[in-house]
C-alpha angles and dihedrals in degrees: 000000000000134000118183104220117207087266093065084244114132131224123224123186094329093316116112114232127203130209125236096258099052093046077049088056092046096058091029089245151120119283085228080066100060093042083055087052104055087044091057079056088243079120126038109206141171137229128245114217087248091066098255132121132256133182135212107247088212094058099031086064108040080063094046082051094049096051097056087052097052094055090244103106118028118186 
């Protein structure tokens, strides 16, 4: 089942899911990044019904988190 947020971010089975853009706007940069990235394997994502990506906001944010401790990504 799935339930669109205020954030655009999505909602599967009690996991919240977030869009290419605002995993985009998480990392500064372009959505064709992220969809690279998932395709590199560095994201897992799922597919909509409708086709599009979604990523999983835990996920999406311990590797955020990893990567400011490693020294490779500063906000």
């Amino acid at each position: 089942m799935l339930n669109r947020y205020p954030q655009g971010s999505v909602r599967v089975t009690g996991e919240s899911m977030l869009t290419p853009s605002e995993v985009a706007a998480m990392f500064r940069v372009d959505p064709k990044t992220v969809t690279r990235w998932a395709k590199a394997g560095k994201l897992s994502a799922i597919r909509t019904l409708g086709g599009h990506r979604r990523y999983p906001e835990a996920e999406v944010r311990a590797l955020l988190e990893e990567l400011r401790e490693t020294g490779y990504y500063a906000a």
